[in-house]
Backbone as CSV, one residue per row, in Angstrom:
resi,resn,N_x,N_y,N_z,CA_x,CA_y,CA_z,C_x,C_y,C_z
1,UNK,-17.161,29.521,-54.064,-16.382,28.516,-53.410,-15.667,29.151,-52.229
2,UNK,-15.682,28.230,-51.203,-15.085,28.947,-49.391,-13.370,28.701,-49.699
3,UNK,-13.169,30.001,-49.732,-11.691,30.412,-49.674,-10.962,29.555,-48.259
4,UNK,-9.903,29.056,-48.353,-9.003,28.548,-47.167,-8.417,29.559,-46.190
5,UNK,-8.812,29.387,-45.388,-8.158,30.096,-43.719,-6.839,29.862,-44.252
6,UNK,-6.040,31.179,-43.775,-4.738,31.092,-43.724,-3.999,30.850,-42.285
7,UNK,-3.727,30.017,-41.358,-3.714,30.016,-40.307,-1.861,29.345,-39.982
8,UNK,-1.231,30.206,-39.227,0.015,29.741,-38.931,0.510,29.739,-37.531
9,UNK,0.651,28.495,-36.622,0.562,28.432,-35.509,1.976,28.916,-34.764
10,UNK,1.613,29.698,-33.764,3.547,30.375,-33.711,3.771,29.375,-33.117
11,UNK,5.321,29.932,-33.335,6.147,28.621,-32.896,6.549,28.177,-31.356
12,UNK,6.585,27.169,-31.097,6.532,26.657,-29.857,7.967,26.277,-29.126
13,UNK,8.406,26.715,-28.447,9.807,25.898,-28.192,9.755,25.274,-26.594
14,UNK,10.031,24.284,-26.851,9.333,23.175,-25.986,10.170,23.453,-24.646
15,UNK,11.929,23.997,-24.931,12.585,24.315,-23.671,11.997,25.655,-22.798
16,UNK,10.794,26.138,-23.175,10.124,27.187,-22.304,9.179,26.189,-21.496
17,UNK,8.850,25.479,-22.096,7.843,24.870,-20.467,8.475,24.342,-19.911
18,UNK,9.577,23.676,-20.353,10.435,22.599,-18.894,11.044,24.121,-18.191
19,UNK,11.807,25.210,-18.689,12.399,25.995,-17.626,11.220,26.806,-16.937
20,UNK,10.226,26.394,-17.296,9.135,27.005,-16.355,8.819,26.503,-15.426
21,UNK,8.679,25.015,-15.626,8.512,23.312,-14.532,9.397,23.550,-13.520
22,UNK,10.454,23.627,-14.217,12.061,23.490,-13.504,12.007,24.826,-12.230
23,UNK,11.549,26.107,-13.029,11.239,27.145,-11.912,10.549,26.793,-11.018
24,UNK,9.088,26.464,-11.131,8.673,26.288,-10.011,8.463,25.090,-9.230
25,UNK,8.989,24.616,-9.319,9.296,22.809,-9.132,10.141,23.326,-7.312
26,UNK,10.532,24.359,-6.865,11.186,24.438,-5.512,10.028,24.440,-4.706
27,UNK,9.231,25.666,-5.573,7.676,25.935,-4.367,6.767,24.419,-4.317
28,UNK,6.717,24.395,-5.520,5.687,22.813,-5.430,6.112,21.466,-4.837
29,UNK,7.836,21.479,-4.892,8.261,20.065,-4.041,8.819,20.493,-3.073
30,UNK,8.913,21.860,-2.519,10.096,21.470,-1.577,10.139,20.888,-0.227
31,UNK,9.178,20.266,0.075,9.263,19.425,1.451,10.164,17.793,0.816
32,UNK,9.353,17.459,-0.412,10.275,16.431,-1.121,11.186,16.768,-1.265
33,UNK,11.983,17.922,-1.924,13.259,17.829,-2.341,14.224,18.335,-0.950
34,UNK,13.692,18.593,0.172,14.613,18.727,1.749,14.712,17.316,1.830
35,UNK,13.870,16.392,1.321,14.124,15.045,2.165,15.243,14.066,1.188
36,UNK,14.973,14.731,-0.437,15.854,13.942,-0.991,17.349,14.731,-0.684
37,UNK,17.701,15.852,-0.276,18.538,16.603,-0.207,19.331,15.360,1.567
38,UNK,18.528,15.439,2.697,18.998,14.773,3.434,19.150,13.127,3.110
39,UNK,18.571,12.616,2.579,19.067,11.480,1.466,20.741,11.394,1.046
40,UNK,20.496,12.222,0.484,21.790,12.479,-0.593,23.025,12.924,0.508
41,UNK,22.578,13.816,1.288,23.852,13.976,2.658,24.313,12.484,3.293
42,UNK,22.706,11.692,3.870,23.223,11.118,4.300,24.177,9.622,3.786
43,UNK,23.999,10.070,2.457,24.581,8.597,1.717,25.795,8.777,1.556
44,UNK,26.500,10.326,1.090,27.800,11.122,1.367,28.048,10.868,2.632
45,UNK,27.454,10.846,3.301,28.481,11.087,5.100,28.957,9.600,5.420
46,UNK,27.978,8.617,4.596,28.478,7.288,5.341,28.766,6.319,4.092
47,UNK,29.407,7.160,2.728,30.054,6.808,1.966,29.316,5.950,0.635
48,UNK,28.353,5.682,0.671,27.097,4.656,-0.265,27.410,5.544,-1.278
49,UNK,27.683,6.997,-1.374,27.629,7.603,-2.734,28.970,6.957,-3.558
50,UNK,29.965,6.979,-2.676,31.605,6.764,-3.299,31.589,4.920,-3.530
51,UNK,30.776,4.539,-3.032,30.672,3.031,-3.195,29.928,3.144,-4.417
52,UNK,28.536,4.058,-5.158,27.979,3.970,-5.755,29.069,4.424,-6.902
53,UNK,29.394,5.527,-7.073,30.607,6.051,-8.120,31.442,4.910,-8.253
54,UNK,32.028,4.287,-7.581,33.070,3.361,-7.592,32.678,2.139,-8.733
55,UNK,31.012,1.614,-8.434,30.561,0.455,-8.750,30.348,1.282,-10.486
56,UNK,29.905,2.490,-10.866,29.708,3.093,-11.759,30.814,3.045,-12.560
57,UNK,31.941,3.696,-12.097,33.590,3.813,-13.229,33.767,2.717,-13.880
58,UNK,33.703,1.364,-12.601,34.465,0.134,-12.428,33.127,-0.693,-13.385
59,UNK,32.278,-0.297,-14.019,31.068,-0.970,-14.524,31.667,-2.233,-15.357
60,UNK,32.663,-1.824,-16.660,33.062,-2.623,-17.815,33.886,-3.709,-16.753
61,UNK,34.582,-3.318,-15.811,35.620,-4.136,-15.392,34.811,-5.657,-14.534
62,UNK,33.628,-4.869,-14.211,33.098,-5.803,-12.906,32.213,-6.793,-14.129
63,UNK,31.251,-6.143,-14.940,30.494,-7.174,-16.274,31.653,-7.926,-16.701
64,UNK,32.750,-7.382,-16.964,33.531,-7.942,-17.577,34.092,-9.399,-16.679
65,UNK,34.459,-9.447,-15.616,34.441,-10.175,-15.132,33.667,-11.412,-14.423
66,UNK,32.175,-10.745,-14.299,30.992,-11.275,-14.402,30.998,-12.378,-15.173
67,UNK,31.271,-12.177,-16.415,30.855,-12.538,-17.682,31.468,-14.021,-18.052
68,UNK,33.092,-13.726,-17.573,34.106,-14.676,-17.402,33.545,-15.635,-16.654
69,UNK,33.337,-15.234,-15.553,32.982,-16.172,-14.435,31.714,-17.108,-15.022
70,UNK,31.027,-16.483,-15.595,29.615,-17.213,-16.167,29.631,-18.110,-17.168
71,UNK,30.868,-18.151,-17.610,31.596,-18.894,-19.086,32.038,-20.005,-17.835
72,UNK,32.610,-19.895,-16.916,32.805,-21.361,-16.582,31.801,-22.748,-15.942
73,UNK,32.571,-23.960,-16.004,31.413,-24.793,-15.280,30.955,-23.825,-13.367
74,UNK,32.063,-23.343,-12.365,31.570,-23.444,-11.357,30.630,-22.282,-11.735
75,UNK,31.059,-21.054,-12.287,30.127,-19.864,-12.875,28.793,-20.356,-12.544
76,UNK,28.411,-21.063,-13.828,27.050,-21.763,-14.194,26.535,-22.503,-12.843
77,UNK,27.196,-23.405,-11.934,26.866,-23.651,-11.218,26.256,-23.129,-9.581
78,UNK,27.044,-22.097,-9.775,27.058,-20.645,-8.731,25.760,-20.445,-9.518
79,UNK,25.566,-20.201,-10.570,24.276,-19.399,-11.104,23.310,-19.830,-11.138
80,UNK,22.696,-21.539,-11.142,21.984,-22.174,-11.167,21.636,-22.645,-9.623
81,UNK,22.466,-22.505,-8.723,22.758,-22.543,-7.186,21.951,-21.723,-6.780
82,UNK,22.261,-19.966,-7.221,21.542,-18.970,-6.418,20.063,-19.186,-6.715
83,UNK,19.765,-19.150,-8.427,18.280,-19.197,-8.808,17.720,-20.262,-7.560
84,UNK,18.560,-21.664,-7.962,17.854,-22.583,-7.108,17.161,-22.260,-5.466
85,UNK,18.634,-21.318,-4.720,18.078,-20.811,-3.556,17.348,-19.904,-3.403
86,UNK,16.588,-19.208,-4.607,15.851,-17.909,-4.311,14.475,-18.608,-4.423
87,UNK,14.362,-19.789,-5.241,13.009,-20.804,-5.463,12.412,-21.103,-4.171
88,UNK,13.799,-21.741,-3.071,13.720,-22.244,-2.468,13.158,-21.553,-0.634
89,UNK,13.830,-20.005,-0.893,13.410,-19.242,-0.298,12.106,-18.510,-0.148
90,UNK,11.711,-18.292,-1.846,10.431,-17.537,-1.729,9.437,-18.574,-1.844
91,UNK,9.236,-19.912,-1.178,8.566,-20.634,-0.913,8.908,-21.066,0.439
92,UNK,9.233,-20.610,1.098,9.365,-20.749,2.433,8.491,-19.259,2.977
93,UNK,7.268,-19.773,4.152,6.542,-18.729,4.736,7.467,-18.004,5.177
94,UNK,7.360,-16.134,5.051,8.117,-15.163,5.711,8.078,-15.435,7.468
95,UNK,6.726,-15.589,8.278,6.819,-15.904,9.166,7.673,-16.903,9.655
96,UNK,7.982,-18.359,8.922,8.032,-19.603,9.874,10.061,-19.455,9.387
97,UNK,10.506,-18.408,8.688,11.865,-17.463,8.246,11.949,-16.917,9.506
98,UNK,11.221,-16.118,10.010,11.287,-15.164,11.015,11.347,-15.631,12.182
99,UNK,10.310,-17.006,12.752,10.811,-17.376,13.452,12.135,-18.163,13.574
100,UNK,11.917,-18.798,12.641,13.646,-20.027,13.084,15.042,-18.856,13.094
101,UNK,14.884,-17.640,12.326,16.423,-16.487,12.932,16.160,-16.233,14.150
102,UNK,15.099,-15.804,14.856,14.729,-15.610,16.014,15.122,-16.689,16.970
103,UNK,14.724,-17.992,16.810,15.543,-18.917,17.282,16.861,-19.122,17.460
104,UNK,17.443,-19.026,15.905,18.800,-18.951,16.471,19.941,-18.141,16.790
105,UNK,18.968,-17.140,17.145,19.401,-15.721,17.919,19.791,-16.111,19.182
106,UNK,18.399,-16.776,19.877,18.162,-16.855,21.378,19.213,-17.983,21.555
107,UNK,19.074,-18.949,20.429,20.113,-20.568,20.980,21.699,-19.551,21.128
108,UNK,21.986,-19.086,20.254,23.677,-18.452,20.041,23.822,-17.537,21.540
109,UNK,22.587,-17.155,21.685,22.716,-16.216,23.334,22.686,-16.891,24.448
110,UNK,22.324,-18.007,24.287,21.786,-18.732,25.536,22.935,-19.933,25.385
111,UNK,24.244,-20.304,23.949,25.202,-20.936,24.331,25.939,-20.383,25.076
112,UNK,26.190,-18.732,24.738,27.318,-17.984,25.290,26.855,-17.911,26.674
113,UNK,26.013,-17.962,27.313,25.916,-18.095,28.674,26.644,-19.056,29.215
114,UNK,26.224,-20.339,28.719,27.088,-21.525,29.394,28.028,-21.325,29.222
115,UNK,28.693,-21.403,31.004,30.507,-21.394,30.578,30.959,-23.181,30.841
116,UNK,30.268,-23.969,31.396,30.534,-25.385,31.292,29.694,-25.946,30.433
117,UNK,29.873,-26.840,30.017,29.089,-27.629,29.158,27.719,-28.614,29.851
118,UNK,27.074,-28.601,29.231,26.288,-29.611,30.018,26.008,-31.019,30.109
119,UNK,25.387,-31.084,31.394,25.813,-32.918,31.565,25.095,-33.730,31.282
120,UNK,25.226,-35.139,30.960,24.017,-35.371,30.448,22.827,-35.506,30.847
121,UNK,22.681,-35.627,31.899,21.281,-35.314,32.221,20.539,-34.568,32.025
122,UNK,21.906,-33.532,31.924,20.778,-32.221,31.687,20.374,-32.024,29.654
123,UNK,21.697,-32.928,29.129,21.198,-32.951,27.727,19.347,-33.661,27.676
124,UNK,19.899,-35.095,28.293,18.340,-35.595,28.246,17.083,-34.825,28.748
125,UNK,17.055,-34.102,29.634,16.023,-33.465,30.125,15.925,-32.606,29.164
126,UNK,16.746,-31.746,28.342,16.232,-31.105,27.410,15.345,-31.699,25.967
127,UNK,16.655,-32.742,25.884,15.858,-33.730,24.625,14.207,-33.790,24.715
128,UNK,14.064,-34.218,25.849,12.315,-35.299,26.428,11.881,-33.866,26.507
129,UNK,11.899,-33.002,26.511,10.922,-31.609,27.165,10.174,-31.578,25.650
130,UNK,8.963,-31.301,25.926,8.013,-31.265,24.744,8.596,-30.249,23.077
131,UNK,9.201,-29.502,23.948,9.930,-28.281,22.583,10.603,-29.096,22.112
132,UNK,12.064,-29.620,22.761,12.783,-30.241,22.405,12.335,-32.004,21.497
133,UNK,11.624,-32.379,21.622,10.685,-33.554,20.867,10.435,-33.182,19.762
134,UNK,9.548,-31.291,19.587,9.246,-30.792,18.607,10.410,-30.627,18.034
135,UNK,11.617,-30.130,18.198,12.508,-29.874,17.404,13.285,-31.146,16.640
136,UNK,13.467,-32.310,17.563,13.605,-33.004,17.259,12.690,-33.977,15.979
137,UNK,11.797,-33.876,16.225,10.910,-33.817,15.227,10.935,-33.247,13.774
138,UNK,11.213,-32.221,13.665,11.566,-31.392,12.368,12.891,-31.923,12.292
139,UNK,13.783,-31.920,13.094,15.462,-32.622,12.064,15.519,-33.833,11.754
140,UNK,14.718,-34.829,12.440,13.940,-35.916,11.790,13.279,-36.237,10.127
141,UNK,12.552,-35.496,10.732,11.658,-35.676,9.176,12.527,-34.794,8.021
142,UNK,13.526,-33.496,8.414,14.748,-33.013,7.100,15.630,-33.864,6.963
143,UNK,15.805,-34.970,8.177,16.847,-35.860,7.796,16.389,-37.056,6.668
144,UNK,15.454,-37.288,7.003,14.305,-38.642,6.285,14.378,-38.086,4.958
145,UNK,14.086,-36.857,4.296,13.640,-36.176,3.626,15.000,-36.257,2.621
146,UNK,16.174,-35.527,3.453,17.345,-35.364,2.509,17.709,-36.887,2.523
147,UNK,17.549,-38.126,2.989,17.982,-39.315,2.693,17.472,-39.805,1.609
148,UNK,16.480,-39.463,1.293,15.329,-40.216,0.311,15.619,-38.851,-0.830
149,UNK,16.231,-38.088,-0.791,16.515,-37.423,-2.072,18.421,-37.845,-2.545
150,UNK,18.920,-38.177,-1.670,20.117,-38.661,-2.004,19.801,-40.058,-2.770
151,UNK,18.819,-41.013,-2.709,18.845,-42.116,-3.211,19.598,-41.773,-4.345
152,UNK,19.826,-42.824,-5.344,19.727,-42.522,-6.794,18.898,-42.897,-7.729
């Protein structure tokens, strides 16, 4: 009858391969770890770290208050508000987003120009100009739109 191998595996201690990792982990990352290093400066120099610590200490105080707030009717309503506007957002094309801020970039630049107001003629000539029809057009049909959702 085949006698049993006596076999005893030495022992392993698992904190020798991480301080081995850990050793050479400078040669193998260090173009990564210069960049997380300027990271980390630059979040110290313009304070995001002490905002981050801050939001960290203050954790129980801020849930805690969170929490309160969520116990009430406006809470819930604030909360059902935002969901509602994030629905409402990520169904809106990123492009046709991009343009209308862009728009009212140029309108807010192009009020501050005018230092008189304008007359009406010159309102109407803007109205009738084909853009202006188009625009008119879209606050039209959001106006039609939010009327017929106010019904009851």
């Amino acid at each position: 009858m085949a006698k049993p191998l006596t076999f005893t595996p030495p022992p392993v201690d698992p904190h020798l391969e991480l301080e081995s990792r850990l050793a050479s982990a400078p040669r193998e990352h260090a173009e990564a770890l210069l960049v997380v290093y300027d990271i980390l400066q630059s979040a110290h120099d313009n304070g995001t770290l002490d905002a981050v610590h801050g939001l960290i200490a203050a954790r129980d105080t801020i849930f805690g208050r969170l929490a309160e707030l969520a116990k009430t009717p406006e809470g819930e309503r604030a909360l059902l508000n935002s969901l509602q506007a994030a629905t409402i957002l990520s169904s809106v094309d990123p492009e046709i987003l991009n343009r209308f801020s862009r728009a009212m970039l140029e309108t807010t630049q192009l009020s501050k120009q005018e230092t008189t107001p304008p007359s009406l003629w010159q309102l109407l000539h803007r109205v009738t100009s084909e853009d202006g029809r188009r625009g008119f057009s879209f606050w039209t049909h959001f106006l039609i739109n939010l009327g017929r959702s106010l019904k009851r």
